[in-house]
N, C-alpha and C positions, 0 to 999 in steps of 0.2 A: 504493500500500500504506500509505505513509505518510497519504494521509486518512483511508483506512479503518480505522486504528487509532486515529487522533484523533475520529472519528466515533463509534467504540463508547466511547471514554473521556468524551466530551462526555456519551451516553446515559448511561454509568453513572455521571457525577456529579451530572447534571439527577433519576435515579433518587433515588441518596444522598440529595440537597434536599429533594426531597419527603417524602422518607419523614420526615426532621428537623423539617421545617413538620407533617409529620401527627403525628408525636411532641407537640412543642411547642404544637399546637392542640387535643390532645387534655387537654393536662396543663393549659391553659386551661380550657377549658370541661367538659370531664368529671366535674371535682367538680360543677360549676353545673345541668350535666344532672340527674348521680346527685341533686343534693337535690332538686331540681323534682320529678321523681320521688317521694321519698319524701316530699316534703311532699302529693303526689296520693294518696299509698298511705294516708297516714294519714287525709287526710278518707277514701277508700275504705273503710277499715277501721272507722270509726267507725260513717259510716252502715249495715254491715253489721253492725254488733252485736258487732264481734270484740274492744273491750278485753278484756285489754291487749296483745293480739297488735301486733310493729313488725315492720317492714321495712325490712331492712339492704342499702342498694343499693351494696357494696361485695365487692371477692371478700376472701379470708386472707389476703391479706398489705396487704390496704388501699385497693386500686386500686379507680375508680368503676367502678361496672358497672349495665347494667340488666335484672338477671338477681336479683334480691332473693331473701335466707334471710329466710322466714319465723318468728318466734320468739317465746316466750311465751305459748301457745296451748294447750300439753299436757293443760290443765285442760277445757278447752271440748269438748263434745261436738261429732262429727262433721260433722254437719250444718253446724253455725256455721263449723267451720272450712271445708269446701267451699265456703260461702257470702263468704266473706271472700277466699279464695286465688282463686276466680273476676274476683273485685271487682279483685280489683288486677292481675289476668291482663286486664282491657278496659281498662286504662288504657294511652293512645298510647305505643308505645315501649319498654314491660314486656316483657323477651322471659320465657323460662324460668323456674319459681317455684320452688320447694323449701322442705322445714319445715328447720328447723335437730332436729326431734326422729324424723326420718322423711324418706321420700322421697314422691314428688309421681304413686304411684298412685292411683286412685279406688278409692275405695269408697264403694259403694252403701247410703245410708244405712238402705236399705228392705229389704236384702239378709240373707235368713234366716239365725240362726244356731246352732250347735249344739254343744255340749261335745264335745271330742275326748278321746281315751282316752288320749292324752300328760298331760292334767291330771291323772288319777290316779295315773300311772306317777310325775311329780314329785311330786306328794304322799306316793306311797307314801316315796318318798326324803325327805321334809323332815317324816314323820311324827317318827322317831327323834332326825334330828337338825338343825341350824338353820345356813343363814347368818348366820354372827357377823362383826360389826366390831370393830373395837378402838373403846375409848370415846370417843365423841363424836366420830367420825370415820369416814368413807365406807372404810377399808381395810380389807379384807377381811382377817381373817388364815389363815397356812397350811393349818389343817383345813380351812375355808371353802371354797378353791379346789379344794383334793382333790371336796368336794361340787358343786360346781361344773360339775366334768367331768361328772359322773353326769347334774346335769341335765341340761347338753349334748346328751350322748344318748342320756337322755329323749325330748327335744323333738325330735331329727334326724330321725323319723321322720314327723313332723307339719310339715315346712316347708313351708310355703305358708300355713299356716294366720297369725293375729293370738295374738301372745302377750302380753297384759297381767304388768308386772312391776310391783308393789304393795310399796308400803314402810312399814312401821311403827315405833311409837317406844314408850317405856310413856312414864309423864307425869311423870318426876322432873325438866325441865327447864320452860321457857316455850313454848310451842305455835308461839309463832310459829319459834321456833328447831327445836320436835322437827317441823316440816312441811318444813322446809328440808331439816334433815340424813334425813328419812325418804326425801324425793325421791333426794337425791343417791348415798344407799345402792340405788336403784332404780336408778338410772343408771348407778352401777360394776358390778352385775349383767349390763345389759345389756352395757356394751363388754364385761366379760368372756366375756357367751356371742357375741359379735360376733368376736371374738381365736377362738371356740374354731369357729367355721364356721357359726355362726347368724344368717342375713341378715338387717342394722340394719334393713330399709325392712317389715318382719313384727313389730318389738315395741315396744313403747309402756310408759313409765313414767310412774309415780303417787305422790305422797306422802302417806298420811294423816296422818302426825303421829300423835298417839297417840289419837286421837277415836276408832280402832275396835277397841277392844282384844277381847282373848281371852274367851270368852264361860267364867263365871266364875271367871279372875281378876280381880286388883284394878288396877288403874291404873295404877300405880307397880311392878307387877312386872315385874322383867328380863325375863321370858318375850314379854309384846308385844312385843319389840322382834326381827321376825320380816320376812320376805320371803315374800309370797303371788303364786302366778302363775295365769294364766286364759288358758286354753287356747282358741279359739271356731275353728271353720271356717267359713270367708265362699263366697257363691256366687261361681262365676269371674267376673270385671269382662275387658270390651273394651281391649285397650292403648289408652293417652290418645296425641294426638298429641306431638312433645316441648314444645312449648310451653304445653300445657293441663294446668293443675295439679290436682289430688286432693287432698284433706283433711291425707293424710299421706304 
């Protein structure tokens, strides 16, 4: 009895070891993997036309992975991005890809598409009245959120479909700055209808800065500085396997 008990205590200390050696060899070379990696994914990316799209071969909290958030890309149309998330999806060793602005379904860049009737429904809503921020800054205030919900559901009705969130600025700042904060006011839209049961991997955000203002006002009126949304329904797409990525 007594070997028998020394026997399973030898197994689970020889287990222990290993696991420490595979701990400690992985905190070796794991960083060294993950940058090999990303140093592949950037020539990939290059030769695929995707600046300034990068590949972060790391998960949240830091640790290497080779599972890369794609990012930087929100700008580039469709195409380019399937063409790039591919690119780094054949390099040895790439498992699973993801955008950092979206998740990793296909869409088909050739795939017909059509105004849905939720785009006018939120219009009707954002005829009267506007999501407003507080100045120079992505927070939304009180009234705002009340409006918010309305669009919510608006949109409930139409999930599945691609919901473009468009951000604009009037031009009383620097452009480079009102593209920024136009974006970023896109983006708290979206977590907001994300919070409200609006699935992230369906809506895509945009900044125009103040380049498209309101068709006669002036530039510098408060009134551009609005939130336009674009409703489109996509033909259904084939599930990807998990490790084959999609545009967004």
């Amino acid at each position: 009895m007594a070997i028998l008990r020394n026997s399973y205590l030898a197994t689970a200390l020889g287990a222990l070891l290993a696991s420490v050696l595979a701990v400690a060899a992985s905190a070796i070379t794991g960083p060294r993997f993950a940058s090999g990696l990303a140093a592949r994914a950037d020539a990939a990316i290059a030769e695929a036309g995707g600046q300034p799209i990068t590949a972060r071969f790391a998960t949240a909290n830091g640790w290497p992975s080779r599972h890369p958030v794609l990012s930087r890309g929100n700008a580039l149309d469709e195409g380019t991005r399937d063409r790039v998330a591919k690119a780094v999806a054949e390099i040895p060793g790439v498992g699973g890809i993801r955008w950092a602005d979206g998740t990793a379904f296909a869409e088909g860049t050739a795939a017909a598409v059509e105004p849905l009737h939720c785009q006018k429904d939120v219009e009707a809503l954002l005829r009267a009245r506007t999501i407003r921020f507080e100045e120079g800054s992505a927070r939304m205030d009180a009234a705002s959120r009340t409006l918010v919900d309305e669009v919510a559901a608006a949109l409930r009705p139409c999930l599945g479909s691609i919901i473009a969130i468009t951000g604009h600025t009037d031009a009383s700042g620097p452009e480079p700055g009102n593209l920024a904060l136009s974006l970023e006011r896109a983006q708290a839209v979206r977590a907001a209808l994300v919070r409200r049961g609006i699935p992230a991997d369906g809506l895509r955000t945009t900044g125009r800065g103040s380049g498209h203002p309101v068709a006669g006002l002036e530039p510098t009126d408060p009134a551009n500085r609005r939130i336009e949304f674009s409703v489109i329904a996509t033909q259904p797409v084939r599930p990807t396997p998990v490790d084959t990525p999609g545009p967004r």
